[in-house]
C-alpha positions, 0 to 999 in steps of 0.5 A: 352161072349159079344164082341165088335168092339171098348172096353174102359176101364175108363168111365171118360171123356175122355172114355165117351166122344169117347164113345158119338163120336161113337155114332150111328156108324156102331161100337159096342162099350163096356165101362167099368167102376169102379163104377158110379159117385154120382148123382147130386143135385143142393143142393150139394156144389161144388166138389172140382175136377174141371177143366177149359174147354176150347172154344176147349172142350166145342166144343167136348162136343157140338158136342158129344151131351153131353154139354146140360147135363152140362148146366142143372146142373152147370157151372161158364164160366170165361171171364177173366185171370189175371196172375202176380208175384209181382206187380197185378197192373203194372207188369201183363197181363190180358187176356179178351175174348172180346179182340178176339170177343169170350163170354167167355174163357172157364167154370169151371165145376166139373169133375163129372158133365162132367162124368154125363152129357156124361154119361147120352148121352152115354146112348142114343147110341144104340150101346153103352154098359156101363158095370159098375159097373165093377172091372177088374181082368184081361187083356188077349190083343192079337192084334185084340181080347182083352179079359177082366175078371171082379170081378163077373167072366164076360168076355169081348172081344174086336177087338180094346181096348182103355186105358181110365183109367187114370195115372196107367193105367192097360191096359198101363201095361199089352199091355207092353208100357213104360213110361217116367216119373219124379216127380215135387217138388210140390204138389197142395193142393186144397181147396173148399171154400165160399167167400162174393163176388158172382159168378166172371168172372175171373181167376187169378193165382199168382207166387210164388218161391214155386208155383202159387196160383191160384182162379177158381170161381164157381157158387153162393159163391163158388170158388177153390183155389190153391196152388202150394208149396213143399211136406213139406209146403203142409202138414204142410197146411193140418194139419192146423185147418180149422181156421189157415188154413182160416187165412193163405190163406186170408193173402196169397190169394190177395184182388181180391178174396174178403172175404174167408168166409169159408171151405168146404173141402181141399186134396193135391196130388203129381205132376208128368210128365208121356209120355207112350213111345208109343200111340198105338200097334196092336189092343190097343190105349191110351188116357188122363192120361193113355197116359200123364199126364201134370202140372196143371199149365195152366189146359190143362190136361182134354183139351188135353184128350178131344182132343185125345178123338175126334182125335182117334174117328175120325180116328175110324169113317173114317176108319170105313167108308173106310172099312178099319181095325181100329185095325192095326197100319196103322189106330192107327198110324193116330191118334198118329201121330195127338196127340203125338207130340201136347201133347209133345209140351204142356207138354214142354211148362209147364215145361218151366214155371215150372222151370223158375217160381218156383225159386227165384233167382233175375235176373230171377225174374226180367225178369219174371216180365219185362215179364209180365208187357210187355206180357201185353202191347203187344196185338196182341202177348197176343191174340195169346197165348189166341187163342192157349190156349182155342185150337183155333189154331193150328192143331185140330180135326173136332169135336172141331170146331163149 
């Protein structure tokens, strides 16, 4: 049986990215995982799971050695925002980096070129197993000596186990942490699409009754659209001709993007709020969607995973340093205490904007583009909200600093 100081379940990003931070420590560390991701070629078009990473995440990338993986495949970084409702012209506020001396507010990168490029340091870790492929059977957690059965009989123990695996975490369910959860009524259809202009230097995102519609540019010709609407409304999209549904997202989608010239591919999924009740117990700690999961609305999913994933690392290596026993709750409960209550805040923040921009009702209407139109205009109060938003201020952890 192979034992170690530290077992991850999900070598995602989040996983990966503890696993890259507690790289050449005192630790053992295993990292378990379902199947590898698919390997990159620059030929490839672009997945369309992408996310916007943040000044603060691409720090953590930086600092765990992981980001110069990203940079050798691709990456699109975005200087601008521009978000509105009615009017794109006078009733808008735009966010530009040059306003707080930054290059740039963030990339947008495909999901799997952040799980290779960790994956690929990982791998440069001495200490650090990566157990994959791997199908879990079963989870036997006791405080301080969790044992882990895989599909090929294989069993795996370790001192303090981490929850890596997402929204149905099974390391969530079988340690016995609770949830607090409720469906929004949206779904997000995403679609991966060509466009005549090249590669932008902007993100925009559009209120709608029914939901934004956001654009993401990708690298060359390439972008992401979403489109935030009812459950009914995103099927009818999805049945859609690729023609139909072409013709319906350039009529929707505004001048700014330029020519849809075509579709690479398009899915919808459901979006939900889940806070496990709990981060940690004796001997087990949960991070990213296996501890919250946010509406996508502002893309600070990943950033807030990535966040707990360098908090929890720190607290391992300090107190791993201190000679002190990283499985107890004394230890945990650091790393809680940094990321419970900041991740609440966000998902608050979120669902504030959810109710007060997904409906129609006029006087709220009007409001939110006085609003806008006033967030605008109100520079040293709209550099506040792009500094919290690329997580430059506020309480954060060493390894998302410069």
């Amino acid at each position: 049986m192979k034992k170690y100081d530290v077992l991850i379940v999900g070598g995602g990003m989040v996983g990966a990215s503890i696993a890259c931070a507690l790289g050449g420590s005192e630790l053992s560390v295993g990292v378990i995982e379902l199947r590898m991701p698919a390997p990159f070629d620059h030929s490839q078009a672009h997945d369309m799971r992408v996310s916007a990473i943040s000044l603060a995440s691409e720090n953590i990338l930086r600092n765990v050695g992981a980001w110069p993986g990203l940079q050798n495949k691709r990456l699109c970084p975005y200087r601008r925002l521009k978000t509105w409702e009615v009017d794109a012209d006078r009733a808008a506020t735009e966010f530009n980096s040059a306003d707080i001396g930054e290059d740039h507010l963030g990339h947008i990168v495909e999901n799997r070129v952040i799980q290779l490029g960790l994956l690929e340091q990982l791998r440069q870790c001495a200490n650090v197993d990566l157990i994959c492929p791997a199908d879990i059977t079963g989870i036997d957690y006791a405080a301080g000596a969790s044992i882990i059965t895989l599909a090929d009989g294989q069993q795996v123990f370790g001192r303090l186990l981490i929850g890596a695996d997402g929204a149905q975490s099974k390391v969530r369910s079988q340690v016995g942490i609770g949830v607090h959860s409720w469906d929004y009524e949206q779904h997000a259809l995403v679609a991966s699409v060509t466009t005549e202009l090249p590669q932008q230097d902007i993100t925009w995102q559009q209120f709608t009754p029914t939901g934004p519609l956001a654009f993401l540019p990708l690298s060359g010709h390439q972008g992401s659209l979403v489109w935030y609407n009812t459950p009914a409304e995103a099927r009818r999209l999805l049945a859609l001709s690729d023609e139909a549904f072409l013709a319906e997202a350039q009529s929707r989608f505004p001048d700014c993007l330029g020519g849809i010239t075509g579709l690479l591919g398009r899915a919808a999924f459901p979006l939900r709020r889940q806070h496990a009740q709990q981060y940690v117990k004796e001997g087990v700690a949960l991070v990213g969607d296996a501890a919250h999961t946010i509406h996508p609305l502002a893309g600070q999913g990943v950033n807030i995973g990535l966040l707990d994933a360098a908090a929890l690392a720190e607290v391992l290596l300090d107190a791993t340093r201190a000679g002190e026993d990283i499985t107890g709750k004394e230890v945990l409960g650091r790393y809680e205490n940094q990321r419970r209550n900041q991740n609440l805040l966000m998902m608050q923040v979120m669902d504030s904007f959810y109710r007060l921009f997904s409906n129609d009702h006029l006087p709220l209407k009007l409001l939110r583009n006085l609003g806008l139109g006033a967030a605008g205009k109100l520079g040293p109060a709209r550099n506040r909200v792009m500094r919290f938003a690329m997580g430059l201020e506020g309480p954060m952890p060493e390894l998302a600093r410069r």
